[in-house]
C-alpha positions as CSV (number, residue, x, y, z in Angstrom):
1,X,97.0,68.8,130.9
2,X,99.1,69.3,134.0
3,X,99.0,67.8,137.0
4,X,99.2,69.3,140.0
5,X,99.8,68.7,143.8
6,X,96.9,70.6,145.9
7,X,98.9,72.4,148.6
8,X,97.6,71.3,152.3
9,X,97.7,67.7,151.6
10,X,94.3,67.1,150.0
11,X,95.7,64.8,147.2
12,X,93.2,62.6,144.8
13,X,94.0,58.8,145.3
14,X,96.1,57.2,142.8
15,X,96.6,53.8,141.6
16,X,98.0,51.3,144.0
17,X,100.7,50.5,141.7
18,X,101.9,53.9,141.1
19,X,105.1,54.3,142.6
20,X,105.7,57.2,145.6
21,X,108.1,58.2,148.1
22,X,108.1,59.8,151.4
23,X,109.0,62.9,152.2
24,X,109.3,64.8,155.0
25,X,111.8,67.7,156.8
26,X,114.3,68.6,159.7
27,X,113.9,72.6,159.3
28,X,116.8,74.2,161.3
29,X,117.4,78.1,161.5
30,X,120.8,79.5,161.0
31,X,121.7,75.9,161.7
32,X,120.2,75.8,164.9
33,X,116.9,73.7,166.2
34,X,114.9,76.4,167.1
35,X,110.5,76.0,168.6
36,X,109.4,78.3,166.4
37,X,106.6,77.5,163.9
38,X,108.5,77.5,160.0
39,X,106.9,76.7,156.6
40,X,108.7,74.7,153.4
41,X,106.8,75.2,150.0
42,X,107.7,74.0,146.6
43,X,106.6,75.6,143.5
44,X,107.2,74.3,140.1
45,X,109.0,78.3,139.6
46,X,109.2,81.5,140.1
47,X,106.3,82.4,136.7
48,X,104.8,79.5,139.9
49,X,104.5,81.2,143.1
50,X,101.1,82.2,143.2
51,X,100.4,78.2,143.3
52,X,102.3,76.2,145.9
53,X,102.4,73.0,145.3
54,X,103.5,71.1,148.1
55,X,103.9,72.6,151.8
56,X,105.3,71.1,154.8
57,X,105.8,72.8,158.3
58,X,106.9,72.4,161.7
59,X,104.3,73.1,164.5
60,X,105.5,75.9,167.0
61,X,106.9,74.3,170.3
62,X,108.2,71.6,168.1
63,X,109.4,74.1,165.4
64,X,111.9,70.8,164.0
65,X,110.6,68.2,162.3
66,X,107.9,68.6,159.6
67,X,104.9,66.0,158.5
68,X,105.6,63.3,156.1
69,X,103.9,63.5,152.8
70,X,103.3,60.4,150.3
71,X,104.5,61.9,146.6
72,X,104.2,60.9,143.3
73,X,107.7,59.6,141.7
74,X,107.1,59.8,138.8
75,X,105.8,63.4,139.0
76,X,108.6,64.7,141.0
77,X,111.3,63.3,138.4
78,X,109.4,64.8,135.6
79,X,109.4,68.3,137.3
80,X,113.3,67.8,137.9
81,X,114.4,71.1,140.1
82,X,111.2,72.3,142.4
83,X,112.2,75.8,143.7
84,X,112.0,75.2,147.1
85,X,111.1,78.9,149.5
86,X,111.3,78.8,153.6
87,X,110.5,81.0,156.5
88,X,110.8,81.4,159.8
89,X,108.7,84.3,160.7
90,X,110.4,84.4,163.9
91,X,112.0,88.1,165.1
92,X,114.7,88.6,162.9
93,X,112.5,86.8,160.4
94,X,114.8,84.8,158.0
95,X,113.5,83.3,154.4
96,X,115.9,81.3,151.9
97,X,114.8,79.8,148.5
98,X,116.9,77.2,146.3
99,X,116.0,74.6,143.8
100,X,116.3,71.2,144.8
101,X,115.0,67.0,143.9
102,X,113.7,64.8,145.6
103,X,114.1,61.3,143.9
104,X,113.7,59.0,147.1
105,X,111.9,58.5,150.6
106,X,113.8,60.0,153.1
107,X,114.0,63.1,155.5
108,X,115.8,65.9,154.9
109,X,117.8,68.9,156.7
110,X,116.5,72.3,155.2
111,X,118.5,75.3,156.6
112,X,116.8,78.7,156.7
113,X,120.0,81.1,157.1
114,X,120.4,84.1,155.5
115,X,124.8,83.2,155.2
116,X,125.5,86.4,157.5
117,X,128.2,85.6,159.8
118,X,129.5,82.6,157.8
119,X,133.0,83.8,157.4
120,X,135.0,84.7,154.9
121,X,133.1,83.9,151.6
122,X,136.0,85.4,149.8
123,X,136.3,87.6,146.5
124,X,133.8,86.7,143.3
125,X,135.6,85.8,140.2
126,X,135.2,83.3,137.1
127,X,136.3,80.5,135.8
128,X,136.1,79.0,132.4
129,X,134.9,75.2,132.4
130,X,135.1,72.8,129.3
131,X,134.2,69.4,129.9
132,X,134.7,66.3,128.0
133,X,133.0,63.0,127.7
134,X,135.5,60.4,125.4
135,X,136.3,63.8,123.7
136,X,133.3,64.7,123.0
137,X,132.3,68.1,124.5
138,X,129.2,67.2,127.3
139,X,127.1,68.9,129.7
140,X,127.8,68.1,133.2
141,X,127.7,69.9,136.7
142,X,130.9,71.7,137.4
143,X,131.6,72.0,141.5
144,X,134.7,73.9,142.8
145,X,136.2,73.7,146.0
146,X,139.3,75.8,147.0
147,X,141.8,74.6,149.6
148,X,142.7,77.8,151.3
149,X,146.2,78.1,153.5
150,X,144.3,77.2,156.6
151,X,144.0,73.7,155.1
152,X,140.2,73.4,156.0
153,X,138.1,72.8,152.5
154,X,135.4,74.9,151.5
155,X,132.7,75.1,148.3
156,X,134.0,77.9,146.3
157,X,131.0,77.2,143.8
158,X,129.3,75.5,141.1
159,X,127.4,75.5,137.8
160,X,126.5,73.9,134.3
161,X,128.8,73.6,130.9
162,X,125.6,73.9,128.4
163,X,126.7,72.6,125.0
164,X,130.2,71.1,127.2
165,X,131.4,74.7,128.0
166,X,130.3,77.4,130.9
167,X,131.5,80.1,133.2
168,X,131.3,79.5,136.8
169,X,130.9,82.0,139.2
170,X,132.9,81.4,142.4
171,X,134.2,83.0,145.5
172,X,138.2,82.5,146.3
173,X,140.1,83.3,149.5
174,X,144.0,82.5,149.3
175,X,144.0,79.0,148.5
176,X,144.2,76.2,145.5
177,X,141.0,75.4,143.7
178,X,139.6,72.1,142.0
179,X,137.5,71.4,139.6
180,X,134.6,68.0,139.6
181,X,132.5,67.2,136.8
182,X,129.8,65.7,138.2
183,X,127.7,63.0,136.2
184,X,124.1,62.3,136.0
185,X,123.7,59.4,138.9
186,X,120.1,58.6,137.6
187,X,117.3,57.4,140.0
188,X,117.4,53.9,140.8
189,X,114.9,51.3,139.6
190,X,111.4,51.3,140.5
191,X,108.6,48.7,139.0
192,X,106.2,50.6,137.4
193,X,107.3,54.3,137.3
194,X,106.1,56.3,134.5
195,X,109.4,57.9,133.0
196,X,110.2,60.4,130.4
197,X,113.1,60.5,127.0
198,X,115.8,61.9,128.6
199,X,115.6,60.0,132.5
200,X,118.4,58.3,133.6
201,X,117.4,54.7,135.4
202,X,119.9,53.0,137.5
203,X,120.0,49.6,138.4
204,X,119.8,48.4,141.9
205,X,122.6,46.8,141.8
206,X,125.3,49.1,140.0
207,X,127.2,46.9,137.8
208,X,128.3,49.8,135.3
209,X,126.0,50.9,133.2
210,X,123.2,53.3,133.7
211,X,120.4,53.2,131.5
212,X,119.2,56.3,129.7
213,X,115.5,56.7,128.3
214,X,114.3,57.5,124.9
215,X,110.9,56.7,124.6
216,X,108.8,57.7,127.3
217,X,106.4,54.9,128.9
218,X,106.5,52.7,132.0
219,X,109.1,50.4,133.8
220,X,108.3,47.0,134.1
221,X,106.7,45.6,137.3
222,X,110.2,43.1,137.8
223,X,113.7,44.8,137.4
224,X,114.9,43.5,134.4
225,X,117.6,41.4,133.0
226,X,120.3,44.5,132.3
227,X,122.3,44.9,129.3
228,X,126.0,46.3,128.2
229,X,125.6,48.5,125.1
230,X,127.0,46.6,122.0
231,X,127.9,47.6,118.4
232,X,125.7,50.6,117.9
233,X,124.0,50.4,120.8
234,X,120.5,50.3,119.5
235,X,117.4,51.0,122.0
236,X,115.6,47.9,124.3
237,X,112.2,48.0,125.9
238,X,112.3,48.9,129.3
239,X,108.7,48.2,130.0
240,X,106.5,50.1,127.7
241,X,109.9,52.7,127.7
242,X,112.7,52.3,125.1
243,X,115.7,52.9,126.8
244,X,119.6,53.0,125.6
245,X,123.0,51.9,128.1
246,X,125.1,54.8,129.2
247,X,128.5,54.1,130.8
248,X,128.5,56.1,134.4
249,X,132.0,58.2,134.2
250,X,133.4,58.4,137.9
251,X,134.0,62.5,139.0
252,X,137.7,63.2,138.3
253,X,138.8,66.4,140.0
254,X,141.2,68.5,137.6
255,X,143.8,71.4,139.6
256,X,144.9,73.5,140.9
257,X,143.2,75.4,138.3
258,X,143.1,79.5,137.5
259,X,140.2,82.3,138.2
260,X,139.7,85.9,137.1
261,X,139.3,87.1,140.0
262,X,136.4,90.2,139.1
């Protein structure tokens, strides 16, 4: 069975030595602080919205800075993306909705804009990506950015390579792009988070391997002893988990490269 978050903050105690983090916003409009009263729910998707799951807001007169809420770890990384809506209700009202994860305690800026009056955003055309892992194809997130002839930087956009090959959609002006293949960072160790095959645990300190799960269970209570992958690099218990070391591959930006412009 699921579990869910009750919107509202009316959550069910949990055990002491589940791991959490806390959450809480800076809520700006059109990048502005503004007093107005403005609302942040996540939903687990869009088959979702009917059922918020978390909600945070500003008060009016305040209209900044949201409440703090104690979260579940483990639940958020199971989720992954939470589809995250705003709004401002505010004359002109504005709304915005993106995906987003939250894997640590912290507070975060959430901008309600609707992108009017950002600038150029340039003309929408394609680009082919094909990524690579030790020349094996691999799925990794793709982001573009385009130095135009003004010299300042911008995102052109970004996207997956399912299966180690995708077409991102981008927006170009008159400049050079590049590409970045991003890799999987992983959350960083926690004593006794409940993980899931397919996580991605990081030591605390980075020493150049990540560790990536495949058996689902628990972390230990101490951070252990870490491990370089050897031979075939069979599983280890990581707690009640099974987990196997993964090499980190540092983003290498490849360019100028060419778009079809649509």
């Amino acid at each position: 069975m699921a579990t869910f978050f009750p919107a509202y903050n009316t959550y069910p105690l949990r055990p002491a030595t589940a791991p959490r983090i806390t959450v809480s916003f800076r809520l700006l409009r059109e990048g502005e602080v503004t007093t107005g009263p403005k609302f942040l729910r996540f939903y687990r998707g869009w088959a979702n919205i009917q059922q918020p799951e978390i909600v945070f807001w500003a008060e009016a007169g305040d209209g900044e800075f949201t409440q703090s809420y104690s979260l579940s770890l483990a639940t958020m990384l199971a989720q992954g993306e939470w589809l995250a809506c705003a709004v401002d209700d505010a004359v002109p009202r504005k709304t915005r909705a993106v995906y987003m994860t939250l894997s640590e305690s912290g507070t975060f800026t959430y901008n309600i804009t609707t992108g009017e009056g950002g600038g150029d955003v340039g003309s929408p055309a394609t680009m082919d990506a094909v990524v690579k892992v030790e020349g094996d194809l691999a799925e990794r997130e793709v982001v573009v950015i385009e130095r135009p002839l003004n010299g300042q930087w911008r995102l052109a956009g970004y996207g997956p390579t399912p299966a180690g090959n995708g077409v991102i959609d981008v927006r170009v002006t008159d400049g050079s792009l590049y590409a970045v293949a991003v890799d999987d960072w992983g959350a960083v160790f926690t004593p006794n988070l409940a993980v899931l095959a397919g996580q991605v645990i990081r030591p605390t300190q980075y020493s150049g391997w990540l560790y990536r799960v495949v058996e689902a269970g628990t972390l230990p209570g101490i951070e252990p002893e870490w491990w370089a992958a050897e031979g075939e690099n069979p599983s280890r218990p990581l707690g009640t988990a099974r987990a196997v070391a993964v090499r980190y591959f540092r983003p290498l930006a490849h360019g100028p490269i060419p778009v079809e412009v649509s």
